[in-house]
N, C-alpha and C positions, 0 to 999 in steps of 0.2 A: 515604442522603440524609435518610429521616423519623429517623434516630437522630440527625442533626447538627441538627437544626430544633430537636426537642425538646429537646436540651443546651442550645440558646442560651435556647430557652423558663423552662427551668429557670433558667437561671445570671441572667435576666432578670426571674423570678419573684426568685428570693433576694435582688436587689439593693431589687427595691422593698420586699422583709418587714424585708430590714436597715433599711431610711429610715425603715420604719413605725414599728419599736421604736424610732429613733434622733430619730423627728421629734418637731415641738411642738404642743401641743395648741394652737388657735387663741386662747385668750386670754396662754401664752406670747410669741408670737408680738407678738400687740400688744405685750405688756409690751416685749419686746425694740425693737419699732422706736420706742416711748414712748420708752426711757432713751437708745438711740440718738441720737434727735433732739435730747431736753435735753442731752445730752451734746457736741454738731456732731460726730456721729461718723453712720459709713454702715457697713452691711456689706459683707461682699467682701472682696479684698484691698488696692484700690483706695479712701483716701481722700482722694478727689477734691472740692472744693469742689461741683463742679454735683450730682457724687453727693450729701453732703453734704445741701444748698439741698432736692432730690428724695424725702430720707428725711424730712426735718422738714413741707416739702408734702403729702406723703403719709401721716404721721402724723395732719395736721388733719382730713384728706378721710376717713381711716377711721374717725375718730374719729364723722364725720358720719355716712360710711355705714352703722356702726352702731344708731347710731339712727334711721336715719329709713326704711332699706326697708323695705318691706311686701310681704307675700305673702298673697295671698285665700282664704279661709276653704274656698274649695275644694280649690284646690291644696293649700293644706296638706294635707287628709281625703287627699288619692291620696299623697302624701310620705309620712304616718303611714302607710300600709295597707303600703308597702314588707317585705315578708317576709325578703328576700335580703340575708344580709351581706354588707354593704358596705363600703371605705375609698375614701374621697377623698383623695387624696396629692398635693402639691404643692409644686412646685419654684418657688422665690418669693426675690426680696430687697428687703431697705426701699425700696432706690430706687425698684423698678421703675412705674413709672406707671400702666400697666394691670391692676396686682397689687390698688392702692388700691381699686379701687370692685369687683374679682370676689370677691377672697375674703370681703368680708363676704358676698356673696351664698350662697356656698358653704357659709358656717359658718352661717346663718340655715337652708338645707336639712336638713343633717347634724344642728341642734338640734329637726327636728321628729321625727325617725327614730333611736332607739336601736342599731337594725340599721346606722346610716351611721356608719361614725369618719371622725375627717377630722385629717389629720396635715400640717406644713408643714417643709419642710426648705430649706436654702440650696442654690443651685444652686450656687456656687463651690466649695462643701463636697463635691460629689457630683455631680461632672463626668464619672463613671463612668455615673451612674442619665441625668442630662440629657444624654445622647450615645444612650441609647435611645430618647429621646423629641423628637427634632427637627422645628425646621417649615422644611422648605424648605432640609435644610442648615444651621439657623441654633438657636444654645442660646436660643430668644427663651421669656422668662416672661414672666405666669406661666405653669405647664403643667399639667393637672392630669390624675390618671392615676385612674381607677379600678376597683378590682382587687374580683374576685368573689371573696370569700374561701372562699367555699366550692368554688367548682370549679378555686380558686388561678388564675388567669387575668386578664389586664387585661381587664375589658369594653367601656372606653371610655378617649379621652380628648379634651382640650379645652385649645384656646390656641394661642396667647398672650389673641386679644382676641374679644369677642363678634363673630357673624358682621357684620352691620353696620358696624362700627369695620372689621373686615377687611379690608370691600370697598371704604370710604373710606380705607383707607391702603394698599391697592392701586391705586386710582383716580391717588390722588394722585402715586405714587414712580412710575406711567407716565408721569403729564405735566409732572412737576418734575425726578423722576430723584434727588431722597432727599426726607425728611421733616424740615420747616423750624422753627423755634421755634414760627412763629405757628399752621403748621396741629396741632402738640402742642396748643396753649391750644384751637385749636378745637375738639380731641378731646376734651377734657377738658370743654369746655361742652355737646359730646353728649352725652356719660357722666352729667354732669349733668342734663339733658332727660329723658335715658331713664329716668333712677331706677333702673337695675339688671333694667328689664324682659326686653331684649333678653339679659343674661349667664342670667337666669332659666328662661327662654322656650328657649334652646340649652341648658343644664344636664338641664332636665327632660328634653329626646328623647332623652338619653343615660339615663336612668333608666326600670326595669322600673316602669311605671305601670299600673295595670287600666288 
């Protein structure tokens, strides 16, 4: 029984080292949902107009969220002090809504810590790697997986959406029974409220910090 655990262990370690070497560095990535959007094209297989609409919205939002989060001169000091190599890996597409405001948060961590790489891969791409990492049954991004490279192991992972958002789209698909255009707009005026505290604030307890 421990020799079939460990096989999946392995076969499940190799999938994510393949994503690693295969994935995009984060400014890739922009560039990709950049030409995307000037282009009305989406990723996936699917080009769908609302997909479409979602990559070019989502282009302007990172655009913002690049610039403007911030992280306090403390936290950074414990991010820098990180000794344990690390990859942040994550399964993401242009469209996706709540990919827009986390992964900059993500790539702002991974640039204070040399020990942190941070790689972004398509999830239609690697429908093999996001079948390992389910929420609930469901291939929902973004997902983000991070592997101790040194003891070769996931330590953690995180997603689709900050806790917060979670429980407000738990909240809601209990007393509506799915999720409607307008409470999307709402969510998206959270995400804007919060500034990225809340993705930050969950990111970090998943991080060896003194």
């Amino acid at each position: 029984m421990q020799l079939i655990t460990d096989n999946i262990k392995d076969e499940q370690i190799d999938r994510i080292e393949h994503a690693i070497s295969a994935g995009m560095e984060y400014k890739e990535y922009r560039e990709l949902v950049h030409q995307l959007a000037e282009n009305r094209q989406t990723s996936g297989p699917e080009q769908l107009e609302s997909l479409i609409n979602y990559t070019e919205l989502n282009n302007r939002r990172m655009k913002r969220w690049d610039k403007t989060i911030k992280i306090d001169e403390e936290v950074k000091a414990k991010i820098a002090k990180i000794d344990t190599k690390l990859t942040f890996l994550v399964l993401s597409e242009s469209w996706c809504g709540d990919a827009a405001p986390s992964l900059p948060v993500m790539n702002k961590i991974t640039e204070l810590n040399p020990n942190i790489g941070f790689k972004i891969v398509l999830r239609d791409q690697n429908l093999d790697l996001m079948d390992q990492f389910l929420t609930n049954g469901s291939r929902s991004i973004p997902k983000l997986v991070i592997l101790d490279e040194e003891k070769q192991e996931v330590m953690a992972e995180w997603g689709p959406r900050p806790s917060t958002a979670t429980q407000m789209v738990q909240s809601y698909k209990e007393e509506h029974g799915k999720l409607t255009a307008e409470f999307k707009q709402d969510l998206q005026v959270w995400y804007n409220k919060d500034k990225g505290k809340t993705i930050l604030s969950d990111l970090l307890e998943l991080l060896p910090l003194e």
